[in-house]
N, C-alpha and C positions, 0 to 999 in steps of 0.2 A: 220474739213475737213477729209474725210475718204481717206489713200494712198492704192495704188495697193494692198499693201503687209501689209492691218491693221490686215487682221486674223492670220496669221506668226506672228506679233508681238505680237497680246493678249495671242497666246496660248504659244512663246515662255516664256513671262513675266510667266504664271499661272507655268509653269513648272518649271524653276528657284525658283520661290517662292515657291512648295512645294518642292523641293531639299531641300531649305534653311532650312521649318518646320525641314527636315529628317532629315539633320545635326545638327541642333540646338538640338533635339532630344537624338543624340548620345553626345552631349556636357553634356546633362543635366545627363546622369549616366556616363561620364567618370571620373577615378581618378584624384584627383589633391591634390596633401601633401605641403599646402603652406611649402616654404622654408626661409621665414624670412630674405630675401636679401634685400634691401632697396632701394627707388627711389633715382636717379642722377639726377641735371638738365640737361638739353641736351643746354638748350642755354649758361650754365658756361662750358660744356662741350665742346663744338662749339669754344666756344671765347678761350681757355685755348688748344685747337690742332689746330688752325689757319686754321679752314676749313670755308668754306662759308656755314653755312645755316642760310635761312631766316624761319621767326617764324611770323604764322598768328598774327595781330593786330586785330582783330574784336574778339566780347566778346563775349564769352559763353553765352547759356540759359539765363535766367534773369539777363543777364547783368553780369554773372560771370567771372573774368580772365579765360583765356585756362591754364592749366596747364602742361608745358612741360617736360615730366620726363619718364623716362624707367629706369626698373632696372638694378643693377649696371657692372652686367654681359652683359647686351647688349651694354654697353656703345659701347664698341672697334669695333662691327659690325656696330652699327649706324654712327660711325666714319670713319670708310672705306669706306662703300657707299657712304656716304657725298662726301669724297675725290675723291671716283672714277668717281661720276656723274660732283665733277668740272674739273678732270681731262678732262672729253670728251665737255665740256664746257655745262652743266649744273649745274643748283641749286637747292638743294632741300629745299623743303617748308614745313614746319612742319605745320600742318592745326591744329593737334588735340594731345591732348598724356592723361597723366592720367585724369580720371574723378572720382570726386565722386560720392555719392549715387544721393545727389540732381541735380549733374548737366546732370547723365544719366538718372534721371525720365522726369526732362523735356525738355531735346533734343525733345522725342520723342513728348514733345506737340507742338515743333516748328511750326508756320505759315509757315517757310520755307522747313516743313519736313510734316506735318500728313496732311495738306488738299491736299497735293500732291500724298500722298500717297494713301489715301484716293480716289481721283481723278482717280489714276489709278489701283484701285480695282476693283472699280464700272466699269471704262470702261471695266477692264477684262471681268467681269460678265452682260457685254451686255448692261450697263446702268442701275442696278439695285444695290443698294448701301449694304451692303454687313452688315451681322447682327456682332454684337461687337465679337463674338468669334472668326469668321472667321477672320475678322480685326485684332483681335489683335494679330494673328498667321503674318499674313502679314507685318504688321507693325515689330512684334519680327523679319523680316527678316532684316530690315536696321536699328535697332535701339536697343538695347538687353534691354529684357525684365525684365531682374534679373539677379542680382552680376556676380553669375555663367557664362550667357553666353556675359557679357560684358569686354573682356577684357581688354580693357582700363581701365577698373576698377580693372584690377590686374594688372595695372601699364606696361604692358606687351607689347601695340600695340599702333600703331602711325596711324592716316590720313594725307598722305602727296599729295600736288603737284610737278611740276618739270616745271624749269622757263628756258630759256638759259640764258647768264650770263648778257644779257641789261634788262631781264626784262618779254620778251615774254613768253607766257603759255607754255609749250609742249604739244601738241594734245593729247587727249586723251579720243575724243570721245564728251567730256563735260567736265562742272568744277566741280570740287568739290561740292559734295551732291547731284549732277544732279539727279534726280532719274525719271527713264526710264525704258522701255526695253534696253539702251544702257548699264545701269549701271554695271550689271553682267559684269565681268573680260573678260568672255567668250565672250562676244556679236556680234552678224555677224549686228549687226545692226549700227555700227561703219565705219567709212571709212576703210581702207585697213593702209594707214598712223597710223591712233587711234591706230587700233589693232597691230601694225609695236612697237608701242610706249609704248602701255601697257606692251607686248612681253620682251621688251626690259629692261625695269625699274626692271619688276618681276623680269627677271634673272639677274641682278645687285642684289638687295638686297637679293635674294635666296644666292648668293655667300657669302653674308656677314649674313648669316644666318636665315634670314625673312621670313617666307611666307606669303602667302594674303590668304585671307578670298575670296572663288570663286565669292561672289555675292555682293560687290562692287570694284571698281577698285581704291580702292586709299587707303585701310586699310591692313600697314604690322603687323603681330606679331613673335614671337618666346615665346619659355618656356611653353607655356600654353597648355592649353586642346586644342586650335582649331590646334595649332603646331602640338604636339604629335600626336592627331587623324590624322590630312592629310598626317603627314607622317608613319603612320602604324607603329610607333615604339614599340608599348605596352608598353612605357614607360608610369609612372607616370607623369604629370604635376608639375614641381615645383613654378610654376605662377598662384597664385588663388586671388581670390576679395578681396581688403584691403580698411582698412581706412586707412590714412597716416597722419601723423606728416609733414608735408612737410619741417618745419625749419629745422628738423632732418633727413627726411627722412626714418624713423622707420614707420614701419609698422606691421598693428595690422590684422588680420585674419577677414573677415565678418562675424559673426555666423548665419545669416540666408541669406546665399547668394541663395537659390533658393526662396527666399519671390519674388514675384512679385511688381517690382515698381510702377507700375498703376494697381490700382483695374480696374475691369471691369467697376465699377459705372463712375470712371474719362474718359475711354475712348468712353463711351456710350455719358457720356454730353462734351466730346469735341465733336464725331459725332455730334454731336444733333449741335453745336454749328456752327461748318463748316456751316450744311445744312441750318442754319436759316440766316448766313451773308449773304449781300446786294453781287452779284455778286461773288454768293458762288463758290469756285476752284470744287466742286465734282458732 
């Protein structure tokens, strides 16, 4: 069904998502000197400062545990916000925290993530389904493409919700992964309430040192390249791509963190793949 305001909304989605290329862009030459600080768990972390937060139960990519961990130095900001959001009687929801190689290559094949995406490419472009390179620029906008611009992969950023303390969502447009024209942080395509609520969150966790990522609304980080860029410090990044040790929490530097984790060949025969399913989403 076509609404009043469907041209407003393809053209504001295509301009977000080349925002996102431009910033990604700037992510891929800016410095970062991993610093060798090591993942915390956040939910020993949680039970051990008697804050409330809750931690998705639903499994990673191919069925992988989520892995809840930020480095050691965020700990005590994560820990505030926690407090502050139960203080005003909210909960925060941990959706997502560190990822490895494998489980960031295939988020981005999720059912629940590429024919959506996919979906609303093609609609950008009029109905006309969109060649793998273009794609795979669109796609690198809500799912990071390589080590470098995924920082969850440098242990560094979290996907969260926000619940009140029975239970109920906090508005915010959609849920978690919703992926839209609403999705961007920015969005006028949100209630008044959403955007009341997104507003409100960001500047909680900006206080306890977080910022978000402009083009989804539910991804904090600190320490990292997207950090340091948004806030114009010219500082170096001290949060770069790691493999982890998780029993230990040691962690090792990625050496080829701008490799690409899907070849073009894999995102081409998922395309192909989407278009051929029975009541294909694109």
């Amino acid at each position: 069904m076509t609404r009043p305001d469907d041209e407003a909304r393809r053209r504001y989605w295509g301009q977000q998502m080349d925002a996102a290329r431009t910033f990604m862009a700037a992510i891929l030459s800016y410095p970062v000197r991993e610093c060798g600080e090591p993942l915390v768990s956040l939910e020993e972390a949680a039970a051990s400062a008697g804050v409330d937060v809750r931690f998705s139960a639903k499994p990673h990519a191919r069925g992988l545990p989520r892995r809840f961990f930020l480095r050691e130095r965020q700990i005590p900001g994560f820990l505030a916000a926690a407090r502050e959001m139960n203080d005003r009687g909210w909960v925060l929801t941990v959706e997502d925290g560190f990822r490895t190689r494998e489980m960031q290559k295939h988020l981005a094949l999720r059912p629940e993530i590429f024919p959506v995406v996919l979906r609303m490419v093609t609609w950008e472009r009029g109905g006309v389904v969109p060649d793998v390179e273009f794609f795979r620029h669109r796609l690198a906008a809500v799912v990071a493409s390589c080590p470098k611009l995924g920082t969850h992969m440098s242990g560094s950023a979290i996907d969260v919700s926000v619940t009140t303390a029975d239970g109920d969502e906090v508005d915010r447009g959609g849920p978690y992964l919703a992926m839209s024209e609403g999705t961007p942080m920015g969005s006028p395509f949100v209630s008044e309430g959403a955007q009341r609520n997104r507003t409100e969150i960001t500047s909680l966790m900006a206080r306890h040192g977080f910022s978000t990522y402009p083009f989804e609304f539910w991804h904090y980080n600190s320490g990292d390249a997207f950090h340091e860029y948004q806030a114009r410090s010219g500082a170096t990044a001290r949060y770069g791509a790691v493999d982890v040790d998780l029993s230990t929490g040691r962690v090792t530097p990625i050496s080829d963190p701008e490799e690409p984790l899907n070849s073009a060949r894999e995102i081409q025969e998922r395309i192909d793949e989407v278009l051929s399913s029975p009541g294909r989403s694109a």
